[in-house]
Structure formats: C-alpha cells, structure tokens
C-alpha positions as CSV (number, residue, x, y, z in Angstrom):
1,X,183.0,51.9,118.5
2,X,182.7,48.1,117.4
3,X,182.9,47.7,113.8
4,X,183.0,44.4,111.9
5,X,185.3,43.5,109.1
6,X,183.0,40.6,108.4
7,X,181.4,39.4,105.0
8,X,177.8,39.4,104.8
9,X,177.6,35.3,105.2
10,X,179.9,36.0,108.5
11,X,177.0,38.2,110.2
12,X,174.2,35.6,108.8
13,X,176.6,32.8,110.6
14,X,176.2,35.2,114.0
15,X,172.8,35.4,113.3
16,X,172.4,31.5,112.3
17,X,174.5,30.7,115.6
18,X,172.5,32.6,118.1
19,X,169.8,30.6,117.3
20,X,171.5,27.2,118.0
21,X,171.5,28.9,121.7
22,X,167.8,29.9,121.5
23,X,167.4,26.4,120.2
24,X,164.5,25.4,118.3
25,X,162.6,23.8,121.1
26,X,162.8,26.9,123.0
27,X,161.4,29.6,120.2
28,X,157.5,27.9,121.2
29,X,154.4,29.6,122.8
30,X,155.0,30.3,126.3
31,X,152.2,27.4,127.3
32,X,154.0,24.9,124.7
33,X,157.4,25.0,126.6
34,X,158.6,22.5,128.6
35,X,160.9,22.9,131.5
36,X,164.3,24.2,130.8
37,X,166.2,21.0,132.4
38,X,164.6,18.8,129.0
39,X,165.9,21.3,126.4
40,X,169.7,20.8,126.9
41,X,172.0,20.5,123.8
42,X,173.0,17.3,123.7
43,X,177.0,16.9,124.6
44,X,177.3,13.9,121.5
45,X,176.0,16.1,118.8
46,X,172.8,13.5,118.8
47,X,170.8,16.6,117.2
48,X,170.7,16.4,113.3
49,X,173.2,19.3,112.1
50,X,171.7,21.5,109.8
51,X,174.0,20.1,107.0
52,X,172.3,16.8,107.5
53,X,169.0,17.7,107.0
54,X,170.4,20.1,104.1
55,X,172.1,17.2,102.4
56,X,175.4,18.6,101.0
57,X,177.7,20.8,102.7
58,X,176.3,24.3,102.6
59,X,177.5,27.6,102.4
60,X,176.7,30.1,105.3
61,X,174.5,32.1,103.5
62,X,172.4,29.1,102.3
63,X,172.7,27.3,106.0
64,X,171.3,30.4,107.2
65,X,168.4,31.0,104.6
66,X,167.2,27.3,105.2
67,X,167.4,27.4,108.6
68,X,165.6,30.6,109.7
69,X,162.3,29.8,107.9
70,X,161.9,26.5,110.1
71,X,163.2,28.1,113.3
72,X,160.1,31.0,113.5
73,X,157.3,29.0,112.3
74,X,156.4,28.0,116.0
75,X,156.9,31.6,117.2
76,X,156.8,34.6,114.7
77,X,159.1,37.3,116.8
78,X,161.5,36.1,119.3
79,X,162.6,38.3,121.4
80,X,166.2,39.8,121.9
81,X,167.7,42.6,124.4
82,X,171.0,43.3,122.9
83,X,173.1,45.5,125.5
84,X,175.3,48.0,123.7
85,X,177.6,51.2,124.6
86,X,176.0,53.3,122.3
87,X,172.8,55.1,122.7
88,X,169.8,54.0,120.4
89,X,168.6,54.3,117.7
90,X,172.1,52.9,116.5
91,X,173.8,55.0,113.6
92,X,173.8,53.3,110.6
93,X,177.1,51.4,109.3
94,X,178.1,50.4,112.8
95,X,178.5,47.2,114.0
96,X,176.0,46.9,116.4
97,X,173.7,48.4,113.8
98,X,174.5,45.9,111.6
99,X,173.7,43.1,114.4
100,X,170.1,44.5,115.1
101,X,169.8,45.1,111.1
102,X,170.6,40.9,110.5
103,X,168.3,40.1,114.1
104,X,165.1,42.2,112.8
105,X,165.7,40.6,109.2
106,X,166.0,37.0,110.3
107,X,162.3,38.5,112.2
108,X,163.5,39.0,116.1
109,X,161.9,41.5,118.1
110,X,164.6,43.4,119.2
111,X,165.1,46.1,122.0
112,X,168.3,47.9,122.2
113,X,169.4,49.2,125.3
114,X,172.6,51.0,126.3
115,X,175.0,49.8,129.1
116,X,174.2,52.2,131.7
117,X,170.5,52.0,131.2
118,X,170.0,48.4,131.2
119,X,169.0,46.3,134.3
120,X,169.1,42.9,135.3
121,X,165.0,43.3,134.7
122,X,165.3,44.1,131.4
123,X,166.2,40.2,130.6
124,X,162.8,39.5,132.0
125,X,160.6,37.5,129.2
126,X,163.4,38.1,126.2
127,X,164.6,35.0,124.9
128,X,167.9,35.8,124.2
129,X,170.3,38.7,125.6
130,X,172.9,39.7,123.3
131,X,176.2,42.3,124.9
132,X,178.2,43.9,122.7
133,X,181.3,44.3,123.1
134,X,181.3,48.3,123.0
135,X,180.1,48.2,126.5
136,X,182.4,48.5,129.1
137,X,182.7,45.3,131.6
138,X,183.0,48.0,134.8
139,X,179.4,49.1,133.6
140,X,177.9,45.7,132.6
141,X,179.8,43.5,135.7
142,X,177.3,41.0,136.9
143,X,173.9,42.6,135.7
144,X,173.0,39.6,133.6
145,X,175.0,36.7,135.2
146,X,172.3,35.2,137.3
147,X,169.6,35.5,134.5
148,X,167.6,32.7,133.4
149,X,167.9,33.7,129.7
150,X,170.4,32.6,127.7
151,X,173.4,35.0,127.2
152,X,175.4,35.4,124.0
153,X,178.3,38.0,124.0
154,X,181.8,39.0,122.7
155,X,182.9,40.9,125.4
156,X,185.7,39.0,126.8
157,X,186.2,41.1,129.7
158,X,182.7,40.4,130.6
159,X,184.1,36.5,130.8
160,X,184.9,36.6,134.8
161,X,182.1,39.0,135.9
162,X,180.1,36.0,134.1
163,X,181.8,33.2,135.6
164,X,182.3,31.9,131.9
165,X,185.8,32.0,132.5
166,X,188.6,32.1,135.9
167,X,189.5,35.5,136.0
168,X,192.9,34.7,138.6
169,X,194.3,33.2,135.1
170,X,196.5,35.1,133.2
171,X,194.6,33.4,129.9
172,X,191.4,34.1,131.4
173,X,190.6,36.4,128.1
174,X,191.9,38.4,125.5
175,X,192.2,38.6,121.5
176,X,194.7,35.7,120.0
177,X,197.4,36.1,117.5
178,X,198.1,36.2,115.2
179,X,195.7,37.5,113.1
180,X,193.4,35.5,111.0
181,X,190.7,35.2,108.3
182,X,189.6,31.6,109.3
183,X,188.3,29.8,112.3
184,X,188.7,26.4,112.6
185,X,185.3,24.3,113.8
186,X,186.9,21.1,116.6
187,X,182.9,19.9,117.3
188,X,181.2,20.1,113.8
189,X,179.2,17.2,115.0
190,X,177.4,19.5,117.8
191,X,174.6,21.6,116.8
192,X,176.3,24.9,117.9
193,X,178.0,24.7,115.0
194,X,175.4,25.0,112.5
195,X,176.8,21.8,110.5
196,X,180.3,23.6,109.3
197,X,183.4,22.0,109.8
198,X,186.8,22.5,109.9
199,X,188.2,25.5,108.7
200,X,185.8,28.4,107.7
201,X,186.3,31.9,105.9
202,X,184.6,34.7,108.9
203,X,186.4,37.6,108.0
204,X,187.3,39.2,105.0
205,X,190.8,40.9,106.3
206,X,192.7,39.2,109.0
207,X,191.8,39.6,112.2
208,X,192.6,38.9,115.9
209,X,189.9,36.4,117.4
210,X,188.4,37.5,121.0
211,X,189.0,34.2,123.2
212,X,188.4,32.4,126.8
213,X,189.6,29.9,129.2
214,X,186.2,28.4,130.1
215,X,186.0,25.6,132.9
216,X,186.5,21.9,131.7
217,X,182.6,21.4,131.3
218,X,182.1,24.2,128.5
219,X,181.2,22.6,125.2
220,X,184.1,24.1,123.0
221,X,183.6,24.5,119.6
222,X,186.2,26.5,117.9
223,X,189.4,27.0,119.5
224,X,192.5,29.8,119.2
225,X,194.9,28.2,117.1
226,X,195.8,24.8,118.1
227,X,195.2,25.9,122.0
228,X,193.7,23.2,124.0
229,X,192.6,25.8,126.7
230,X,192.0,29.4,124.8
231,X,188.6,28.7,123.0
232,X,187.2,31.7,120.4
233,X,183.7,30.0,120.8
234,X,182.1,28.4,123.8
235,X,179.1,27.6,125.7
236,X,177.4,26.0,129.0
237,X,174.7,24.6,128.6
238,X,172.0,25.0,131.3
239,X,173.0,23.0,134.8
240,X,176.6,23.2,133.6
241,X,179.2,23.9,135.9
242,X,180.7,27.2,134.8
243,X,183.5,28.8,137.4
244,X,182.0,28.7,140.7
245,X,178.6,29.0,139.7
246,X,176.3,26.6,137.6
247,X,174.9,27.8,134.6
248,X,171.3,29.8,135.2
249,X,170.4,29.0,131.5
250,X,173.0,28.9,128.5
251,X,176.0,31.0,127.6
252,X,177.7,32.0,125.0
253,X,181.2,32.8,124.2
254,X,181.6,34.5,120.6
255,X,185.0,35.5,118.9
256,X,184.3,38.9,117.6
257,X,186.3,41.4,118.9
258,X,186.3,45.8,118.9
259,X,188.6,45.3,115.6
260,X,186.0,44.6,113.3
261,X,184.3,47.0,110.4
262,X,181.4,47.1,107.9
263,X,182.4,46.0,104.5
C-alpha cells in the first residue's frame, strides 16, 4: 500500500505541481482552447514563475494557496482519473486517499479507478491522468501511453511501458540512495517548478527518491543527487521526443515512491 511520509506543504507541492502540467492555458472551456501544439511550456523558463508574480520567495503552502485560486477561475472542476491498485472508495489515511483528499480540495473533479478496471477510454475528456504507484506496471503496461492527456505518475516501472525512459538501461528506473529529506530544484527558472529553487524540505523522515533516465529532450527539473542522467522529476512536453515515440501530450515523472506514510 503507498503511504506518504510527506508534510502537508509536500502534498500541496504535488498538488501545486500537477497543475504546472495541466497548465493554466489548458484548464479553459472546451470552445476557448486552442490547439495543443500553442500551449507548450516554454524550454527557457520565459513563463513568469509563480515566485515572481508572488514577489518574495514563498513557502509551499503559500505558493500553493495563491496559485490555486487563479488556476480554476477559467474552469471551476478540472477533471482528473487517478489510476490506483486499490479499490474505491479509498480508505482513509492512505496515500492515495490523501492524493484524491488534496485534488478534490484544490476543487478537481476526480474519478478513481483501480488498475484492473481502467481502460485506455477512461482518459477520454479528463484533463489530467494521475497513476499511482500501488498499481502494478504488468497490469497498467501501455494502457495510457498513447493518450492525448497529459500523464503524471510515480510509478517508475511504468517508465518503459511509457516510453518516458529506455528500459535496455540498467538506470532505466529505480529509488536512489541514499535516503533524503530534500530535493534539490536544477531548473527553478521553468514553470514546472512552481518558482522554488535549490534545495527544498519534501519529506519529513528521510527517504529514498523514485528516479528515471529520460531521453536527452526531457525537461529535467530535479535530479538524484548530483546525477547528470538519473532525474527524480521530469517531463516531455507535447511533440517531444521521448524513447521511440514522440510525446502524445505531456508527461510526468514524479519522485514519490511506495516508501512514503501519512503524518
């Protein structure tokens, strides 16, 4: 069962961070969108970080407060399928319960399915899919590769069956060590990472970060250690070349990991 050792600010920082993939010219009206090939996160950080338009350097939990309110005024309840291995309705105190808890407070409309239920369909019309990493990779495999929704998850041996990562490489995935309290931001200037910078408090006991080799195009944000090819947090933007496949609509790469609990 995944459980998160994470402080409250850490899951609003999941929470804030998921949006910077369902950026905020995406959360519109259906009929207000434009096409998907004029929404790409620029590469140079061009965007305004959050902490800009904040003014001083925030904390998580107030990056996350200001930045929710001005994210859902264009579209009251994005919508979210987040894959788990547990059958809904979650049990309370679990760390996917705890995801859905911080989505449907932050005002997502959210529809948890488990592994072996879900279908490549099931993405249809959500703006974000979220996979847990309690599900098995055998079960998930390619269900939701070839979606054109963006695709957060922390399942790193859902990396390959993604084409996120090679899986010939013997770094292809895995969780780092040694364990950590900390991870340490390399692009602050991009807006995936929510305007915090170098090194910043995630967990409150050590951990072990979950991590990927992405291809050279990946925008990497945060990597293991001082690795310049394991990455705890990566992404593709859309029309990126990913391994062997070009990027249906963006990805995600997170650094939990099955290790975690609730505080």
């Amino acid at each position: 069962m995944l459980q998160y050792a994470v402080r409250r600010c850490s899951l609003l920082v999941l929470v804030m961070l998921v949006f910077g993939l369902v950026h905020p010219v995406l959360v519109q009206p259906v009929g207000a969108r434009a096409s998907q090939a004029d929404q790409r996160l620029p590469e140079d950080g061009s965007a305004t970080p959050l902490a800009s338009a904040l003014g001083a350097a925030p904390t998580p939990d107030a990056l996350a407060d200001a930045a929710f309110p001005s994210l859902l005024t264009a579209q009251s309840a994005p919508s979210v399928l987040l894959v788990v291995g547990g059958t809904p309705p979650l049990a309370a105190g679990t760390g996917d319960r705890r995801v859905e808890d911080e989505l449907l407070a932050r005002n997502y409309s959210v529809v948890v399915k488990n592994q072996s239920v879900a279908t490549t369909a099931d993405a249809t019309g959500k703006d974000l899919v979220i996979i847990s990493s309690t599900v098995s990779a055998g079960t998930v495999g390619t269900k939701f590769r070839d979606v054109a929704v963006p695709v957060l998850t922390w399942e790193t041996a859902l990396y390959a069956p993604m084409n996120m990562t090679d899986g010939s490489l013997s770094s292809n995935n895995g969780a780092g060590s040694p364990a950590t309290t900390n991870l340490t931001i390399t692009n602050p200037s991009h807006p995936l990472a929510a305007g915090l910078s170098s090194t910043v408090a995630i967990f409150s006991t050590a951990q072990s970060l979950a991590y990927g080799t992405p291809s050279s195009t990946a925008l990497k944000i945060a990597p293991l250690g001082a690795s310049t090819s394991m990455v705890v947090y990566f992404a593709y933007d859309i029309g990126a070349s990913m391994v062997g496949l070009t990027a249906p609509a963006r990805r995600i790469g997170f650094f939990f990991n099955q290790g975690f609990r609730p505080d």
